[in-house]
N, C-alpha and C positions, 0 to 999 in steps of 0.2 A: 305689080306696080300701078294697075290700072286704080284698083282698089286704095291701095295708099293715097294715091294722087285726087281719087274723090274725096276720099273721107277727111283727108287735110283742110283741101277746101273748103267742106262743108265745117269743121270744126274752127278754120279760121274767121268765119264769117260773127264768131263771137268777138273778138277782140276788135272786127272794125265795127259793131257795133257801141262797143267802149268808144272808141275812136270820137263818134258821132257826138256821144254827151261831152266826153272832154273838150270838144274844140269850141263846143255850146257855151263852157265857163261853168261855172256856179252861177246856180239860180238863186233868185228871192225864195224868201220861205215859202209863199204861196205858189207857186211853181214849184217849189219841190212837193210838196203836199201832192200835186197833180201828178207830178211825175213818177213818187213812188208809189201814188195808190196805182197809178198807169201800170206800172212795172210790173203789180200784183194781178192788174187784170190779165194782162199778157200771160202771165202763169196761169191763172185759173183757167182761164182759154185754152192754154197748151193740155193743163191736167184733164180738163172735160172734153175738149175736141178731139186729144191727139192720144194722150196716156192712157186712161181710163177705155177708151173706146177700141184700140190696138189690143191692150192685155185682155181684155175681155174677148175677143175673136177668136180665142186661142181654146174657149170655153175649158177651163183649167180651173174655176173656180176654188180650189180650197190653194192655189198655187198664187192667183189672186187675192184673197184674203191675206194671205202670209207673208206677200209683198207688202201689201200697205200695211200690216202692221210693223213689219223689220222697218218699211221708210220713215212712220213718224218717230219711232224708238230713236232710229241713227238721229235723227234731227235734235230729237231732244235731247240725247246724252251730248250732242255735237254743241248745244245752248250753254248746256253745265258745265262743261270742259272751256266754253270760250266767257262763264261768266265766274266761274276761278281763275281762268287768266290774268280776267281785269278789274280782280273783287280790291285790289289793292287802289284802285281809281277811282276816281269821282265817277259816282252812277251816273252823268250828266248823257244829254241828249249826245254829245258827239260820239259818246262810247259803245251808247247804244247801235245807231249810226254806222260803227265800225262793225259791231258784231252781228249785225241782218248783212251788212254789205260781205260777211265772210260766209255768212248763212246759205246767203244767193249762193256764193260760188260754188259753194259743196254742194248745195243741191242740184245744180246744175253741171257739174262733175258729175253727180250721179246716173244724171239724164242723160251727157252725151257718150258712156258708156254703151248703152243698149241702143242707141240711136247707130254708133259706130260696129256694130253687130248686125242692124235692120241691112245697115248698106250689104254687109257680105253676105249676107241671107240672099236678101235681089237681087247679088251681082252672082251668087252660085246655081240663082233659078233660071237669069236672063240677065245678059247685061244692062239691058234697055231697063229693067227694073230696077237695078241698082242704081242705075243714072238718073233714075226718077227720085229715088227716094232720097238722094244724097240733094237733088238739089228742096225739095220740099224741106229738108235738115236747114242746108244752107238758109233760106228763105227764114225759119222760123229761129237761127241761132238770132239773127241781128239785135231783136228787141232781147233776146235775154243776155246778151251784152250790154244794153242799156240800161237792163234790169241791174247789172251786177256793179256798173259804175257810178250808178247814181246816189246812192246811200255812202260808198267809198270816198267820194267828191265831195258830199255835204259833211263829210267828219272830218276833213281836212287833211287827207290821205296826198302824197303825191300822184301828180297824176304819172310820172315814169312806172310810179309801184302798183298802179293801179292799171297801165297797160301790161305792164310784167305778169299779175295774176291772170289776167283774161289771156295772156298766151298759152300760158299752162295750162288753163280749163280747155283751150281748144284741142293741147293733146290729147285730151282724152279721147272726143272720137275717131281718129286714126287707132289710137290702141286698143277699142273697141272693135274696129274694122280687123286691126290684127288678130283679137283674141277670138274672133268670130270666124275665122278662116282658120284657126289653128283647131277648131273643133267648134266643125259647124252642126253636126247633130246634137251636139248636146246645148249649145245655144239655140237651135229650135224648139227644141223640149223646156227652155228657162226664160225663154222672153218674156212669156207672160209674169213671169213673178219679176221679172229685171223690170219692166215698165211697170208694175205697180208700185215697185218698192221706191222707184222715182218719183210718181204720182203722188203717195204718201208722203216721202222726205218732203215735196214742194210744198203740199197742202196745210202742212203744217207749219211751215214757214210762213206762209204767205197768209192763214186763218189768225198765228198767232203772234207775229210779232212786223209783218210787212205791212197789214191796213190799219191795226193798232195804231203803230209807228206816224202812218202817213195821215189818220184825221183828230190826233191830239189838239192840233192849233187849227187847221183849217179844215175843217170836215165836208164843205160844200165842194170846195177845188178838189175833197181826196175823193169825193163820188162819181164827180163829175172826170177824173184822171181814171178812176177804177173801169168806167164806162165805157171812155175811152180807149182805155188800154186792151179790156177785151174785144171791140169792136175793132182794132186794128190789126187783132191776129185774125179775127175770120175771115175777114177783106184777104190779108196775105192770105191766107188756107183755101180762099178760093182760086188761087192762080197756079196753088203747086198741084 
């Protein structure tokens, strides 16, 4: 119960991050420009601070490679799949819009899988680790809530439908927590490829269609948000 009751937490802290941009409104274009190259720094931040750096510990190297190439695979069949969806639409900005805002979520689905595993690893070595690592999760889901509402918001998504996705995305890390307690040695032996394959899914979200997306019309505000956006998970990363 102990374990549920973190990993909830930590996986809810994505949806009050949504929370945060919705109650902001819709921004001007230049502010969105800032806000989603923001959103991309924050990932890059998470992939180079938190992902890359975790799977590689594990020193597992060919387990590592085969993560990040399954992550950009998933992401790009997940592109084809969501740009036959909406091959019937106008290519316009807001479609696009819609399908990085769907992009975010999978990828981040991805992430709080293995996140929701770290906790039952820490809570099976020490609980005091587990309660460390659940809130460090906590801490860094917020901005990827932000990440995931703010592309959803500029395409003229409701914002009910748009807190309704981010509550989903938060189940994932309790059922992460779940399926890491249901066979914890073999989630020791697959971390290292579960955080790469998330690393990879992100990277390429975020290389090829999140900073694209955010310096088409403003490129100075998407540099200046991408800067931003990374500088604000380290700050967080220093507290957790």
């Amino acid at each position: 119960m102990q374990l549920l009751y973190l990993s909830t937490i930590a996986g809810l802290a994505t949806p009050v991050g949504c929370l945060i941009v919705l109650l902001l409104g819709q921004p001007s274009e230049k502010l969105f420009a800032g806000l989603l190259a923001g959103a991309g720094g924050v990932m890059l931040a998470v992939i180079s601070l938190d992902l890359i750096p975790a799977a590689l510990s594990y020193h597992q190297p060919f387990q590592f490679l085969l993560g990040l190439a399954a992550g950009i695979i998933f992401m790009y069949l997940s592109e084809k799949i969501l740009q036959r969806r909406y091959q019937s639409a106008q290519a316009n900005r807001r479609t696009r819009l819609k399908m990085v805002g769907l992009l975010i979520a999978s990828g981040i689905a991805l992430h709080d899988i293995p996140e929701g595993m770290a906790i039952a690893v820490g809570q099976e070595a020490t609980g005091q680790l587990g309660m460390i690592i659940a809130v460090g999760i906590t801490l860094h889901n917020l901005p990827e809530g932000m990440a995931t509402a703010t592309p959803l918001l500029m395409a003229g998504i409701r914002k009910t439908k748009i807190l309704a996705l981010n509550l989903i995305i938060a189940f994932f890390t309790p059922l992460g927590a779940i399926l890491g307690k249901l066979a914890i040695s073999a989630v020791q032996n697959s971390l290292c490829l579960l955080l790469s394959l998330a690393a990879g899914a992100m990277a390429f979200l975020v290389l090829t269609e999140l900073i694209p997306l955010a310096k088409e019309n403003h490129p100075r505000q998407a540099l200046l948000g991408g800067l931003s956006g990374y500088i604000f998970f380290v700050l967080l990363s220093l507290f957790m």
